[in-house]
N, CA, C and O of each residue as an XYZ file, in Angstrom:
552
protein
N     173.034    -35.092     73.105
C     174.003    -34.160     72.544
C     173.564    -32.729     72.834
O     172.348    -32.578     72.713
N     174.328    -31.514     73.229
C     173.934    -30.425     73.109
C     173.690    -29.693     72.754
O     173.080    -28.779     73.308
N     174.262    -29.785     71.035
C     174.123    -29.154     69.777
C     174.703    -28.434     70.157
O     174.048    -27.404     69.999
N     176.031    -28.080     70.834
C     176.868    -27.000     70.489
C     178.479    -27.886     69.680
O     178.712    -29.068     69.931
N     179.261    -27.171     68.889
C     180.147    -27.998     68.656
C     181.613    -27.058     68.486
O     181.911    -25.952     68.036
N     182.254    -28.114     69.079
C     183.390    -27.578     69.283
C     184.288    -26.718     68.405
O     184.168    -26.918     67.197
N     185.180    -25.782     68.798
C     185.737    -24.952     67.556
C     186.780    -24.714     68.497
O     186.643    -24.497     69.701
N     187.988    -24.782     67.743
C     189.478    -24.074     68.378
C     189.669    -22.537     68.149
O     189.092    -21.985     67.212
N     190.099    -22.173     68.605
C     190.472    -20.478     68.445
C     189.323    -19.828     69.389
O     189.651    -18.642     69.400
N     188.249    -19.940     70.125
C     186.885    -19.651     70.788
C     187.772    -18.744     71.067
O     188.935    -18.517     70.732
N     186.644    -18.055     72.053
C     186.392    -16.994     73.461
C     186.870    -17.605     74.903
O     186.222    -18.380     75.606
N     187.924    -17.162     75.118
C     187.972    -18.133     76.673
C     186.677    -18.033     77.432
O     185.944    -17.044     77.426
N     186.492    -19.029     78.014
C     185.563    -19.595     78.856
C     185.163    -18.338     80.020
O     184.010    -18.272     80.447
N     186.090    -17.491     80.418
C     186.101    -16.481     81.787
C     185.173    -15.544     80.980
O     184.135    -15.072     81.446
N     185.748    -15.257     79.424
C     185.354    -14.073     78.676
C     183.732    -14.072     78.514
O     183.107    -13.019     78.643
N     183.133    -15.213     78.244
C     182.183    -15.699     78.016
C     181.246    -15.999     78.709
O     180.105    -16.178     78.281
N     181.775    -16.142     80.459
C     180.698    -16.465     81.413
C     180.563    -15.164     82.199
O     179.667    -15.009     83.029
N     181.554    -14.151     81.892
C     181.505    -12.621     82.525
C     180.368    -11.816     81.246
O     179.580    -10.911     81.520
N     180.554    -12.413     79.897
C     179.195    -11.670     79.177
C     177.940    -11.865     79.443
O     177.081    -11.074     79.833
N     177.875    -13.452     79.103
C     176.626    -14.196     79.729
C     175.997    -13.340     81.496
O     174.933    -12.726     81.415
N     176.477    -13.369     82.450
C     176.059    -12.711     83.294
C     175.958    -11.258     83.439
O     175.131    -10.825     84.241
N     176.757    -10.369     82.706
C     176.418     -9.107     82.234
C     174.613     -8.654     81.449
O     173.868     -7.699     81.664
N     174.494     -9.767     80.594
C     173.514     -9.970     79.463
C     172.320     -9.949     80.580
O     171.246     -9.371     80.746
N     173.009    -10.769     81.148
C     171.171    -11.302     81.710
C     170.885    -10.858     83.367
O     170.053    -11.518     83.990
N     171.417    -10.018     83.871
C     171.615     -9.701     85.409
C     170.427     -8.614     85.171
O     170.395     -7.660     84.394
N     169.483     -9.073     86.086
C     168.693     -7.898     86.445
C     167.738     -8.373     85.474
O     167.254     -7.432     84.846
N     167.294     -9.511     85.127
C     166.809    -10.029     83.499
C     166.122    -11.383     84.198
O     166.533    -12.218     85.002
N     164.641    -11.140     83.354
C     164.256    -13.248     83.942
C     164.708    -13.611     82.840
O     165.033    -13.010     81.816
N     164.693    -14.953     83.239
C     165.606    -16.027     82.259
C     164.412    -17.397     81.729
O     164.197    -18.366     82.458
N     163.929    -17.262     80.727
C     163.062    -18.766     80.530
C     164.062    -19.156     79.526
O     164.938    -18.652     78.823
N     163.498    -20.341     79.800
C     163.984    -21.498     79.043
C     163.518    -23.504     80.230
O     162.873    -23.741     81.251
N     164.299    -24.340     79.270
C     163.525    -25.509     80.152
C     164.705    -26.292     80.285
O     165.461    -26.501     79.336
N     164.909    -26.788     81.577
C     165.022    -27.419     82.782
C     167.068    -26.809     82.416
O     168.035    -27.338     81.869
N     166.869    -25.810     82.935
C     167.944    -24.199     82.759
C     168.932    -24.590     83.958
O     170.081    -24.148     83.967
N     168.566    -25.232     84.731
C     169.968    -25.760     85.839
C     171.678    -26.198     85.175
O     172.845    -25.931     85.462
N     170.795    -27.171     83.953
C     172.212    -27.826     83.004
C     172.868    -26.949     82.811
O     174.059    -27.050     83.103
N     172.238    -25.432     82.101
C     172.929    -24.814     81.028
C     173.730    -23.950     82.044
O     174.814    -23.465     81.718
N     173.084    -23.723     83.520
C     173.640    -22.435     84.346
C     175.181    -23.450     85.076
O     176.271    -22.908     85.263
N     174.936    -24.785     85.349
C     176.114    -25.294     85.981
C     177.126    -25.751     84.563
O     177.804    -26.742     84.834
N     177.292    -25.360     83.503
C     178.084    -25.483     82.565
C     178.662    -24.471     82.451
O     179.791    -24.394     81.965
N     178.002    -23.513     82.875
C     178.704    -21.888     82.682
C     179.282    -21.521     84.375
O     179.634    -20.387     84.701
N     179.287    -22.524     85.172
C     179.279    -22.103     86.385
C     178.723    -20.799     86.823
O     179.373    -19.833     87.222
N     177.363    -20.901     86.688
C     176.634    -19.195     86.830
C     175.822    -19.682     87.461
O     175.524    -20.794     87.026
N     175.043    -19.253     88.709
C     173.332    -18.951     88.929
C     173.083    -17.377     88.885
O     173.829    -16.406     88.760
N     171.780    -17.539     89.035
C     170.552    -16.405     88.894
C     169.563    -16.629     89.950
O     169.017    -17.685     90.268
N     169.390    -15.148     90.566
C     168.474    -15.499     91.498
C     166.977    -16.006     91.141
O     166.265    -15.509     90.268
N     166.688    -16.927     91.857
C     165.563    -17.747     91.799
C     164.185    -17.208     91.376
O     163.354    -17.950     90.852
N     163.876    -15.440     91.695
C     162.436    -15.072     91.258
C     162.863    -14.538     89.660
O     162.085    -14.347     88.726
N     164.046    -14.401     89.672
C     164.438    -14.225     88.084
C     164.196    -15.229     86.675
O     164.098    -14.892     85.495
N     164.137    -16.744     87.383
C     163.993    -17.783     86.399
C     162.811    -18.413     86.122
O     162.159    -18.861     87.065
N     162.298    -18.565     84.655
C     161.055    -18.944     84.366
C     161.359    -20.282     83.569
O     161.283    -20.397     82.346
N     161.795    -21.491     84.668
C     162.155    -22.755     84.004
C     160.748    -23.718     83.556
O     159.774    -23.818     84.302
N     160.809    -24.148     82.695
C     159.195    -24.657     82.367
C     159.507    -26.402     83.014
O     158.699    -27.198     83.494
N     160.874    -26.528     82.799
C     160.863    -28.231     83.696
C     160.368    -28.082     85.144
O     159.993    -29.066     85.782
N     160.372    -26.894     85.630
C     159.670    -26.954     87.329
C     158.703    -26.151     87.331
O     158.312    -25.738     88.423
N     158.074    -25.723     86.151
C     156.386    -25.294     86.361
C     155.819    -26.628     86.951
O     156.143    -27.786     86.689
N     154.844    -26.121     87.857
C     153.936    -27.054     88.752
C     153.387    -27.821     87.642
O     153.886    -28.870     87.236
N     151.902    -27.035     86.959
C     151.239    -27.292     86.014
C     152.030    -27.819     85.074
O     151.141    -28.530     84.605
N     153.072    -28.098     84.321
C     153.647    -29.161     83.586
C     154.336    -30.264     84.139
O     154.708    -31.281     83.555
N     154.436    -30.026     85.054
C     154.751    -30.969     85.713
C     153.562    -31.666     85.879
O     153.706    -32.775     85.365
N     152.579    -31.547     86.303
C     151.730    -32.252     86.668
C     151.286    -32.994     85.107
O     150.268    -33.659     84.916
N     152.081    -32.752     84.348
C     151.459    -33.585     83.065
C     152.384    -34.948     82.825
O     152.222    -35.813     81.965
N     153.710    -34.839     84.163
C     154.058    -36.215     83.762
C     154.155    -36.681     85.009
O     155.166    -37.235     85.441
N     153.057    -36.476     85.692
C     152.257    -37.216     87.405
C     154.086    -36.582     88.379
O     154.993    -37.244     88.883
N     153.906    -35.291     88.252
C     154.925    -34.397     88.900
C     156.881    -34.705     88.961
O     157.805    -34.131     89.538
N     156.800    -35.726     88.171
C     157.626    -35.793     87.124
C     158.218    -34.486     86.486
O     157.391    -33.648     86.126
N     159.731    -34.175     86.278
C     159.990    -32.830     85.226
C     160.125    -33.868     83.828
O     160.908    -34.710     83.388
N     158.928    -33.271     83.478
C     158.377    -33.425     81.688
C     159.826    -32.851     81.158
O     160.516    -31.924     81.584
N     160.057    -33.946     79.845
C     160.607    -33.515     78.777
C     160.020    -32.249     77.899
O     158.808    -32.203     77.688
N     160.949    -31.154     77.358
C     160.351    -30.498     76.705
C     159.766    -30.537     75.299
O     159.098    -29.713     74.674
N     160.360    -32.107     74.907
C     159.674    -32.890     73.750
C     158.286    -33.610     74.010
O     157.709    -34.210     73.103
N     157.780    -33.519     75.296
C     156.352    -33.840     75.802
C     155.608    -32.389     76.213
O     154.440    -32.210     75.868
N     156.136    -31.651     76.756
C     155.561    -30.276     76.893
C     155.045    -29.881     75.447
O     153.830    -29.697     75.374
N     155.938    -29.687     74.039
C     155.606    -29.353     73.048
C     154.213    -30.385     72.559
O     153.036    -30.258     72.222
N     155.243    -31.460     72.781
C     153.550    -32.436     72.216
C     152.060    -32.425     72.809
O     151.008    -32.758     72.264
N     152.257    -32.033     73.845
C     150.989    -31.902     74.568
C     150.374    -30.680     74.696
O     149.165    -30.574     74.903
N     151.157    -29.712     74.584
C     150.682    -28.683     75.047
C     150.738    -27.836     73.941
O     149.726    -27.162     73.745
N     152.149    -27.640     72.776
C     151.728    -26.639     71.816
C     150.967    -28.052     70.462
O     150.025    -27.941     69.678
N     151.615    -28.863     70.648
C     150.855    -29.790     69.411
C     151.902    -29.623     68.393
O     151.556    -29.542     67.214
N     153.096    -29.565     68.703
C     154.077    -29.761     68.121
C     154.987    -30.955     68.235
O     155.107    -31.437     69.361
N     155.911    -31.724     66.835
C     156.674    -31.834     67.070
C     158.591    -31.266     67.292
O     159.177    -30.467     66.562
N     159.164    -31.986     68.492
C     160.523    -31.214     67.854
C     161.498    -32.083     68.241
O     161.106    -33.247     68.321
N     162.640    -31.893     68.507
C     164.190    -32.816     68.567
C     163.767    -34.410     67.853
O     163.634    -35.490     68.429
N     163.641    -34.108     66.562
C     163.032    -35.407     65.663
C     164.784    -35.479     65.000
O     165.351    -36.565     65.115
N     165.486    -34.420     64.396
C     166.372    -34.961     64.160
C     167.638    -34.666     65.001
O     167.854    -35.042     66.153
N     168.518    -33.840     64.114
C     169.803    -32.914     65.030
C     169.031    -32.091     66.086
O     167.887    -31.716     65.827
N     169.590    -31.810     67.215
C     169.516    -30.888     68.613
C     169.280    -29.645     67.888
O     170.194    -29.216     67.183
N     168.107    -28.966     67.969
C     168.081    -27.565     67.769
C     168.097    -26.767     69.011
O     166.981    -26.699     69.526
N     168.919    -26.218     69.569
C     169.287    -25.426     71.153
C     168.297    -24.213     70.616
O     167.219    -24.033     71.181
N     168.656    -23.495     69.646
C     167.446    -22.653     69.453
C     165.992    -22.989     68.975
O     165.163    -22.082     69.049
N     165.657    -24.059     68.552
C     164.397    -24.193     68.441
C     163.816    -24.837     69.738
O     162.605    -24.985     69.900
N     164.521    -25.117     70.419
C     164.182    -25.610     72.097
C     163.689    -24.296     72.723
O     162.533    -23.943     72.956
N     165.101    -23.523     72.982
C     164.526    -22.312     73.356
C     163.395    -21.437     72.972
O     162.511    -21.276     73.813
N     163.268    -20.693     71.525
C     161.934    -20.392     71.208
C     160.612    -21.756     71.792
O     159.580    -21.343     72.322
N     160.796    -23.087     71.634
C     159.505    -23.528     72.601
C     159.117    -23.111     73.803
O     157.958    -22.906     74.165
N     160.683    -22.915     74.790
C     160.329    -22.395     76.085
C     159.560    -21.527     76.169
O     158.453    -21.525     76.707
N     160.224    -20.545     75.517
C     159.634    -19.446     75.255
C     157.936    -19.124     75.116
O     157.183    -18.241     75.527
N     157.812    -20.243     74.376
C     156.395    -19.843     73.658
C     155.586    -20.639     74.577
O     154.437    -20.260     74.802
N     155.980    -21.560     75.067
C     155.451    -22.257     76.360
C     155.435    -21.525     78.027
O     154.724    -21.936     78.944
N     156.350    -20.428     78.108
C     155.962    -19.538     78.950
C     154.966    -18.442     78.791
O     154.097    -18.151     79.612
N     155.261    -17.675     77.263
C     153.819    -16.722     76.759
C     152.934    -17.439     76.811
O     151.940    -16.848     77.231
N     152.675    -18.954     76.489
C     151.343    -19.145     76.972
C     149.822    -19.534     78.030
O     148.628    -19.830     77.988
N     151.484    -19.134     79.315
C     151.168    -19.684     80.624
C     150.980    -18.102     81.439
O     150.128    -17.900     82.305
N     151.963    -17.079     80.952
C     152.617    -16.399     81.790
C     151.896    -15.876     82.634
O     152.356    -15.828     83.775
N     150.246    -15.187     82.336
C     149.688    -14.440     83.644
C     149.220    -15.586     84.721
O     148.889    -15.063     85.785
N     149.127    -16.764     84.718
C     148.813    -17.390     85.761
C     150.227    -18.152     86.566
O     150.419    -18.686     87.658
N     151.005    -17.871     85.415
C     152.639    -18.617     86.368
C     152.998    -17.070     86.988
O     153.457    -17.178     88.125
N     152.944    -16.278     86.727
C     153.180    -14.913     87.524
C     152.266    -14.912     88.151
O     152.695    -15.040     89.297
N     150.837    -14.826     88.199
C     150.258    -14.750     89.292
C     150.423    -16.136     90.657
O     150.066    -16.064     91.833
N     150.979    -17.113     90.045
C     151.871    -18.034     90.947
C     153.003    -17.663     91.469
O     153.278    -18.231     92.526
N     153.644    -17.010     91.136
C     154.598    -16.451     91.432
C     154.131    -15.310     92.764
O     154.294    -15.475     93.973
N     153.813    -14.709     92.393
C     153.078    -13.335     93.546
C     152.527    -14.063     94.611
O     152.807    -13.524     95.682
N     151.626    -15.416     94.771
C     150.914    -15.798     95.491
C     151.763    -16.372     96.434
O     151.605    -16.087     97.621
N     152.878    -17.347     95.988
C     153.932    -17.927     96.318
C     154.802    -17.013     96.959
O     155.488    -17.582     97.808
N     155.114    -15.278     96.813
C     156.260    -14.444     97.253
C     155.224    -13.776     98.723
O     155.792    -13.564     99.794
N     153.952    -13.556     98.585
C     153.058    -13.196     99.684
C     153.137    -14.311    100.563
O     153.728    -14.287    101.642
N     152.575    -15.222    100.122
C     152.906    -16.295    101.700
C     154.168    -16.384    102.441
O     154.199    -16.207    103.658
N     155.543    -16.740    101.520
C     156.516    -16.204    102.410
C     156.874    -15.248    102.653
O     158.019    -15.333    103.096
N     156.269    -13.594    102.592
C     156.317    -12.871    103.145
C     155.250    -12.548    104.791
O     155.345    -11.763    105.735
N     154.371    -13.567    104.425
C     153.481    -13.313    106.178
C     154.159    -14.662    106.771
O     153.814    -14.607    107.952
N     154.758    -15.580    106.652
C     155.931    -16.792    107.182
C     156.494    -15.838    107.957
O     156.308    -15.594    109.150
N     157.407    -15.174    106.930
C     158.331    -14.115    107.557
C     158.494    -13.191    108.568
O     159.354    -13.115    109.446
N     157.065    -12.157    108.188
C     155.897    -11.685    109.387
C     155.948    -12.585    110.498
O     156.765    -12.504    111.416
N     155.021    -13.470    110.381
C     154.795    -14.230    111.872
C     156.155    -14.793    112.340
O     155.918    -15.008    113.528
N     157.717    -15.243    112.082
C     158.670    -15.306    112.146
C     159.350    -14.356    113.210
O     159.983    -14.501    114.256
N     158.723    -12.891    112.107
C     159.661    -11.741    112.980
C     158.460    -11.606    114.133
O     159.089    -11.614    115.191
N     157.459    -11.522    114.354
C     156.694    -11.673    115.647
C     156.911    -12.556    116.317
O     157.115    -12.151    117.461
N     157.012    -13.978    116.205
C     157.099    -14.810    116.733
C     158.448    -14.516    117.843
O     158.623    -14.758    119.038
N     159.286    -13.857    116.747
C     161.133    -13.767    117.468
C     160.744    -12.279    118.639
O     161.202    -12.028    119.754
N     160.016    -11.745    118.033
C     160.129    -10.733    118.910
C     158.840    -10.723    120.565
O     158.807    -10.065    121.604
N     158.085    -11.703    120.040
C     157.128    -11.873    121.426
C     158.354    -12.459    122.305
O     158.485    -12.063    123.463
N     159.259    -13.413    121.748
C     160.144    -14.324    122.246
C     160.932    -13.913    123.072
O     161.131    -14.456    124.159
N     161.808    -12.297    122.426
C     162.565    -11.638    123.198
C     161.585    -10.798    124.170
O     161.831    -10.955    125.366
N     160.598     -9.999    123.879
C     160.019     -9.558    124.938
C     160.017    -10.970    126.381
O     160.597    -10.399    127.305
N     159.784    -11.855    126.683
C     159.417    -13.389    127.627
C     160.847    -12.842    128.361
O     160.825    -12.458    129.530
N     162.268    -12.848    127.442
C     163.236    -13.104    127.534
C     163.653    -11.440    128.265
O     164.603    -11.381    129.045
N     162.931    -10.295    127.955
C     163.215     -9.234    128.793
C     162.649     -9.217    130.071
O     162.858     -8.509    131.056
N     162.035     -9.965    129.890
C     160.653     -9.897    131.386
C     161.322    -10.474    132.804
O     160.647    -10.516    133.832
């Protein structure tokens, strides 16, 4: 269940996915395994913007690279339990949350390490293309 529940009279759907992307543009986004919530709203976000904890490496690697439930992330990692009864969407989120503050300088410094390598890819790419055309002027 998603723990959201239905109500007549809402916000049209257009009204709501033009705020939502207003809100958060130019904004990282955590939360866990955040694909569901972005193809319900028909929205993405660019990719160095999102801090999804279902595709952290390191939690992943806690269910043999598996995307861990975030009801196993909590148990293992904060020593919590949670979704024991009704769907709490916000008490999910604050876990993300608190499961990214407690990762964040080494998932950002994953992050940086990860944006440098494909930037010398790229490098040797644009050399590669351009020794190529020099062959091709010759």
């Amino acid at each position: 269940s998603s723990g959201i529940n239905a109500e007549y009279g809402g916000i049209p759907f257009t009204v709501v996915q033009k705020e939502v992307a207003d809100i958060v543009k130019g904004k990282v986004i955590i939360g866990h395994d955040i694909q569901h919530d972005f193809k319900v709203l028909e929205f993405s976000h660019p990719k160095p913007f999102i801090r999804d904890t279902a595709k952290y490496k390191p939690f992943k690697a806690l269910s043999k690279g598996n995307t861990p439930s975030l009801k196993k992330l909590c148990k293992e990692i904060l020593k919590t339990s949670i979704q024991e009864g009704a769907h709490d969407s916000v008490k999910d989120a604050q876990n993300a949350l608190q499961l990214y503050r407690m990762h964040r300088a080494s998932w950002e410094r994953s992050i940086k390490r990860h944006k440098k390598k494909a930037q010398k890819r790229e490098t040797v790419d644009d050399h590669d293309q351009s020794s190529s055309d020099d062959a091709l002027n010759d």
